[in-house]
C-alpha positions in Angstrom: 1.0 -14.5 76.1 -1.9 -17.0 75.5 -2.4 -18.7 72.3 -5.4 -17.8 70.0 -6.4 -18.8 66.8 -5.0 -16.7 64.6 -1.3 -16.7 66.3 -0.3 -19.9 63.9 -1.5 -18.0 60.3 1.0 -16.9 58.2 0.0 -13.3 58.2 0.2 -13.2 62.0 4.3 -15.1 61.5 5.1 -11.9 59.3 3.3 -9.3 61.7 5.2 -11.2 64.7 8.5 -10.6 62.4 7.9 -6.9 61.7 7.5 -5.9 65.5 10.7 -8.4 66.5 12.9 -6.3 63.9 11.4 -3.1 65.0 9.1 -2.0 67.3 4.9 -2.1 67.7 4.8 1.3 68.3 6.5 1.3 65.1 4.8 -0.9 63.2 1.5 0.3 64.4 2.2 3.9 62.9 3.0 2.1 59.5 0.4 -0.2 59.3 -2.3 3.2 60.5 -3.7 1.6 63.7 -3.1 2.4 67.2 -0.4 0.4 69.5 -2.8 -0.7 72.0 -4.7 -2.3 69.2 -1.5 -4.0 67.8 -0.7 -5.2 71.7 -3.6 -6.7 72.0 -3.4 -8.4 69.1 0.0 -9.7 69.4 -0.7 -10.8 73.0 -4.1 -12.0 72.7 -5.5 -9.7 74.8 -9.2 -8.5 75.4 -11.7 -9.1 72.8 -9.3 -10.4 70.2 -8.1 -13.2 72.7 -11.4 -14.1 73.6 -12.2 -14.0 70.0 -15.5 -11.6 70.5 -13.1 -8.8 67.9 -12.2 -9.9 64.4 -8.9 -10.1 63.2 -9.5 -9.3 59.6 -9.1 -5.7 59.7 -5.3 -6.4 60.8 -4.6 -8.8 58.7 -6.1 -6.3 55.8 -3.9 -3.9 57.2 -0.7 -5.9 57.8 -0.9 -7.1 54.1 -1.4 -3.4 52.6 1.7 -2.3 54.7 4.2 -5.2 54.5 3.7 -7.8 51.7 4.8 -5.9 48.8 6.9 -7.8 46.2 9.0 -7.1 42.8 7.5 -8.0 40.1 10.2 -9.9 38.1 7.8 -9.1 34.8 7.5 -5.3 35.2 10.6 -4.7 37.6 8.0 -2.5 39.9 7.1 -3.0 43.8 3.5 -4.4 43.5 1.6 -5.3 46.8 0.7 -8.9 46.6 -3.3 -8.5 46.2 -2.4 -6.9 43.1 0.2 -10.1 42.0 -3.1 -12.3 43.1 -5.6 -10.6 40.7 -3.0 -9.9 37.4 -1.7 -14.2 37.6 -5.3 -15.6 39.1 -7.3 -13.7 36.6 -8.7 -14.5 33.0 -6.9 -13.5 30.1 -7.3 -10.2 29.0 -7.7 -10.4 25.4 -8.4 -7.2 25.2 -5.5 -5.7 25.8 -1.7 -6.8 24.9 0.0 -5.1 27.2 -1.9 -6.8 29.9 -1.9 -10.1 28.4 1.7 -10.1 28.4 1.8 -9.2 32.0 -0.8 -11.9 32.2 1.1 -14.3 30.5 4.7 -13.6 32.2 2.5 -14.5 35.9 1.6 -17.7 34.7 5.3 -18.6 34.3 6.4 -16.9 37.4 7.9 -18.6 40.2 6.2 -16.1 42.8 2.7 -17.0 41.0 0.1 -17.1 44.2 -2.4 -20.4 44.4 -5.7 -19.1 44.3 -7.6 -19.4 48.1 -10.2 -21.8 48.9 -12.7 -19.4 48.1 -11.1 -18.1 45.0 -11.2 -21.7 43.7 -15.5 -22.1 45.1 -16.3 -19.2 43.0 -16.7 -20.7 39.6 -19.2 -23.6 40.5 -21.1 -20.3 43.2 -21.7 -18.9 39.5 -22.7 -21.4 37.5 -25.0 -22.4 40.0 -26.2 -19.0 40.0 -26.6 -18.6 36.3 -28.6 -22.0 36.1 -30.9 -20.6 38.8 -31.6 -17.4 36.9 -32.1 -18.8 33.9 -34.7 -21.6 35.6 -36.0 -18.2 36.6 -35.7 -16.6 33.5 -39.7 -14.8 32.5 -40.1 -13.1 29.0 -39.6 -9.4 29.2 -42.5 -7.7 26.8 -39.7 -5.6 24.5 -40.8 -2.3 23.2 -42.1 -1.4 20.3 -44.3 -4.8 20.3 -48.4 -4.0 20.0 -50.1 -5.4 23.1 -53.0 -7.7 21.5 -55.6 -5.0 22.8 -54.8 -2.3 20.0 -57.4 -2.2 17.3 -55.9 -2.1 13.4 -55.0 0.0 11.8 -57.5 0.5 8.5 -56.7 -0.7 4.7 -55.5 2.2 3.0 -58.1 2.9 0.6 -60.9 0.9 2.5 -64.0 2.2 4.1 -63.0 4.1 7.4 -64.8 4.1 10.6 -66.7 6.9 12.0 -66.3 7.3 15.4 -68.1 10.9 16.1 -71.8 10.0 17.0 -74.2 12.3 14.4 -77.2 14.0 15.8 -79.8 12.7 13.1 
């Protein structure tokens, strides 16, 4: 088995664990890929050793199957994507059942550390938000009168004739 890239992530560490206490035709039927697939993965085989395949798409799928959790809040099996976006999330103020979910994640000893990219976002949309408004052109609203409309006549005051009169 050569060594790749992706063999020292920790999603990888857990996949390696799963087929050492069962099986990868196993774990390939639970995770809803093929074996050969999985094989080549875990041995670095093909396109995934040569790094020409992406790994994501196992990863994704590793993480859907086998990192579930308890949620010591709720007391329900929650997969941890879900545990990322209820303790890495603003609070919900609209809501108070949520915010008390909310609030018991932020005190939780399982609480995830948001990723590198989770922790970019913020300054990705301010940045975006300055550059729109730099960008920002006044929208004619409806309902204004465009500056080409004639007015309209004093009521009471001498009206125009448009029709021309044969004299």
């Amino acid at each position: 088995m050569k060594l790749c890239d992706y063999m020292g992530l920790d999603w990888f560490k857990g996949l390696q664990r799963e087929v050492d206490n069962s099986t990868k035709a196993d774990v390939a039927k639970k995770m809803g890929i093929c074996r050969a697939k999985l094989s080549q993965v875990m041995n670095g085989c093909g396109a995934y050793g040569t790094g020409a395949a992406s790994t994501a798409h196992i990863e994704r799928d590793y993480r859907r199957t086998f990192e579930q959790m308890e949620c010591p809040h709720s007391g329900h099996s929650v997969g941890i994507s879900i545990c990322r976006e209820n303790a890495l999330s603003a609070a919900p103020t609209h809501n108070p059942r949520q915010m008390m979910q909310w609030q018991a994640c932020q005190q939780c000893a399982f609480k995830p550390k948001p990723l590198v990219q989770e922790a970019a976002t913020p300054k990705k949309n301010a940045l975006k938000a300055a550059a729109r408004a730099v960008d920002a052109t006044p929208v004619q609203q409806a309902g204004i009168i465009d500056k080409v409309t004639l007015p309209l006549p004093v009521v009471g005051g001498p009206q125009i004739n448009t029709t021309q009169e044969a004299a």
